[in-house]
C-alpha positions as a LaTeX table, in Angstrom:
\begin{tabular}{lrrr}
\hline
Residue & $x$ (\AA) & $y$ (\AA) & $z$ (\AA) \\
\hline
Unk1 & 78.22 & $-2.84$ & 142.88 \\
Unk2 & 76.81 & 0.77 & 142.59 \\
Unk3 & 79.27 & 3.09 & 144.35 \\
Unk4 & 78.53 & 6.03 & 146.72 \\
Unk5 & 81.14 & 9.50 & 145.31 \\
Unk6 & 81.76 & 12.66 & 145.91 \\
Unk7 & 82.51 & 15.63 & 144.27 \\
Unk8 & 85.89 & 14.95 & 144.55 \\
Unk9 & 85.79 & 11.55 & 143.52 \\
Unk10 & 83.87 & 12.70 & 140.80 \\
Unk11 & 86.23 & 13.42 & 137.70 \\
Unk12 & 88.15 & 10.03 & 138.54 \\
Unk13 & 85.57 & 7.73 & 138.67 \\
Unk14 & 83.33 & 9.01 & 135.92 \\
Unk15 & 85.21 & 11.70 & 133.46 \\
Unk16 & 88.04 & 9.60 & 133.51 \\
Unk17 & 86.49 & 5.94 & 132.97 \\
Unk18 & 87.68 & 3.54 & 130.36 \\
Unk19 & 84.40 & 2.41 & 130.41 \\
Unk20 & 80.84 & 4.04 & 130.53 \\
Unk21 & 79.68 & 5.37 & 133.69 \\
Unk22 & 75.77 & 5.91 & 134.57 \\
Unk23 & 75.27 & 8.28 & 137.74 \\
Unk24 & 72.60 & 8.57 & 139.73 \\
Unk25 & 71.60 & 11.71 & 141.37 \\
Unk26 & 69.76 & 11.48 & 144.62 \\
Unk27 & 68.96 & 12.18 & 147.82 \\
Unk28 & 68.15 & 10.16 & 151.13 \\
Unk29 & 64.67 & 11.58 & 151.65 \\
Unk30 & 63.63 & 11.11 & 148.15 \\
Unk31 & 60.94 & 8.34 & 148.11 \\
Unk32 & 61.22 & 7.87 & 144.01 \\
Unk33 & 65.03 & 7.57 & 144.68 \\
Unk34 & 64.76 & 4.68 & 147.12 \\
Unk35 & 62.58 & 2.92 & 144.90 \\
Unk36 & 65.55 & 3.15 & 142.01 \\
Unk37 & 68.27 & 1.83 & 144.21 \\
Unk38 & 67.34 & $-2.08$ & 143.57 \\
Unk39 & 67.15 & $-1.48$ & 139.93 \\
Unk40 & 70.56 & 0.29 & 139.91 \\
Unk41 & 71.95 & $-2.61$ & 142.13 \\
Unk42 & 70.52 & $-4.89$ & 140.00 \\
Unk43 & 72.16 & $-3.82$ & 137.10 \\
Unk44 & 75.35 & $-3.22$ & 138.11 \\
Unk45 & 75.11 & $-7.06$ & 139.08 \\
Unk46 & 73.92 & $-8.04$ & 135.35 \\
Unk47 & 76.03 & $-5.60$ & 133.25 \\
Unk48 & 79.40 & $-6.10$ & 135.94 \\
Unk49 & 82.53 & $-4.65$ & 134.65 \\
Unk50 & 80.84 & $-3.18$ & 131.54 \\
Unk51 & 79.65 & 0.09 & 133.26 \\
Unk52 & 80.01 & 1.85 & 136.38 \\
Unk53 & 77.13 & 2.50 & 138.58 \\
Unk54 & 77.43 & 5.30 & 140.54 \\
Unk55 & 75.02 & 7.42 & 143.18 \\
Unk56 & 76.00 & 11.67 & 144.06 \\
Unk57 & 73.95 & 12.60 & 147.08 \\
Unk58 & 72.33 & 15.90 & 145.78 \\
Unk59 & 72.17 & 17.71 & 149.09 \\
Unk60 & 75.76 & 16.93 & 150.05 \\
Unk61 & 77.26 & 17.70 & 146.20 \\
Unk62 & 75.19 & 20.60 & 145.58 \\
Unk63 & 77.59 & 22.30 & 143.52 \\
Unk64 & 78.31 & 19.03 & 141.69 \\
Unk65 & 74.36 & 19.08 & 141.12 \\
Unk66 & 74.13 & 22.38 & 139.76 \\
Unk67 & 76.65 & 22.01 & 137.74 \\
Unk68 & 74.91 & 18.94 & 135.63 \\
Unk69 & 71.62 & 21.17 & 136.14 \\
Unk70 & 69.90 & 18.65 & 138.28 \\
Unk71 & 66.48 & 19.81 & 138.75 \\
Unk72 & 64.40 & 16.58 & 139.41 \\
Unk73 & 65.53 & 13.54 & 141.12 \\
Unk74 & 66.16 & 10.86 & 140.78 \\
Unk75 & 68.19 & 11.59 & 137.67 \\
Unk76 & 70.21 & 9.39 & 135.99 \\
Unk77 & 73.27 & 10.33 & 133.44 \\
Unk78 & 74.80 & 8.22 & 131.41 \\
Unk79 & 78.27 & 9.30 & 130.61 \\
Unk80 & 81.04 & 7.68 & 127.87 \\
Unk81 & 84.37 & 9.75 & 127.22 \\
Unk82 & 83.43 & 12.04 & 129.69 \\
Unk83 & 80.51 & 13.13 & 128.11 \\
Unk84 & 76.95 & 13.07 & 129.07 \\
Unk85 & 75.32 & 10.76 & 126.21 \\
Unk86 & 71.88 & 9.98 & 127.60 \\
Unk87 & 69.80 & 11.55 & 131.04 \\
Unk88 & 67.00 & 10.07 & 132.85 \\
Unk89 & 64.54 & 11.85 & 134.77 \\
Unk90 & 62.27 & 10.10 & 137.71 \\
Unk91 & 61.92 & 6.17 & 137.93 \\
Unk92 & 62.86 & 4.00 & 135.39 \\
Unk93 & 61.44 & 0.64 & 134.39 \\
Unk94 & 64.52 & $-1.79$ & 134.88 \\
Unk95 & 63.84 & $-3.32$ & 131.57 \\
Unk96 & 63.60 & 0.05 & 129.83 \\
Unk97 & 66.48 & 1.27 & 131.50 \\
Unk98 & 68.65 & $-1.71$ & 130.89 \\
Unk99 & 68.00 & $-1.75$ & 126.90 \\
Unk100 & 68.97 & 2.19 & 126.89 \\
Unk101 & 72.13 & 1.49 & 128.67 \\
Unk102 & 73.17 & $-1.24$ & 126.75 \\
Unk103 & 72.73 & 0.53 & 123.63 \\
Unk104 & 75.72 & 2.59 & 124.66 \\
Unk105 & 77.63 & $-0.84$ & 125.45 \\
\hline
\end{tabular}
């Protein structure tokens, strides 16, 4: 299940995970964005407890967003040990993205 955060929620649910966490950054009128939110469901189905999925709406977390320099959206981040290990930038193939994630796995 890909889950909807905050700011607040932010550090908990993706700093502090004990496993990796892949956020996406987007925003409601974002055409691109909509098209990436089967994939990331999808996913989250197939890889389960393996990874979080996770979505920050950029126009409500703009701080958040600037502070991950989030220029372009939809953009995905891959985090593990609270780091950012991998970013994505626009839509992503689910195949592609899949095999990239699970490379971290």
């Amino acid at each position: 299940m890909v889950k909807e955060l905050n700011s607040a929620e932010f550090s908990k649910e993706v700093l502090e995970s004990d496993v990796p966490a892949l956020v996406d950054f987007w925003a409601p009128w974002c055409g691109p964005c909509r098209m990436m939110s089967p994939i990331l469901e999808e996913a989250a189905v197939e890889l389960g407890s393996k990874i979080k999925i996770a979505k920050i709406n950029t126009d409500e977390n703009q701080e958040l967003s600037a502070n991950y320099n989030i220029v372009s959206i939809p953009c995905l981040i891959l985090f593990k040990g609270g780091q950012e290990i991998e970013r994505f930038v626009g839509v992503q193939p689910r195949e592609a993205l899949l095999a990239k994630i699970k490379a971290y796995l």
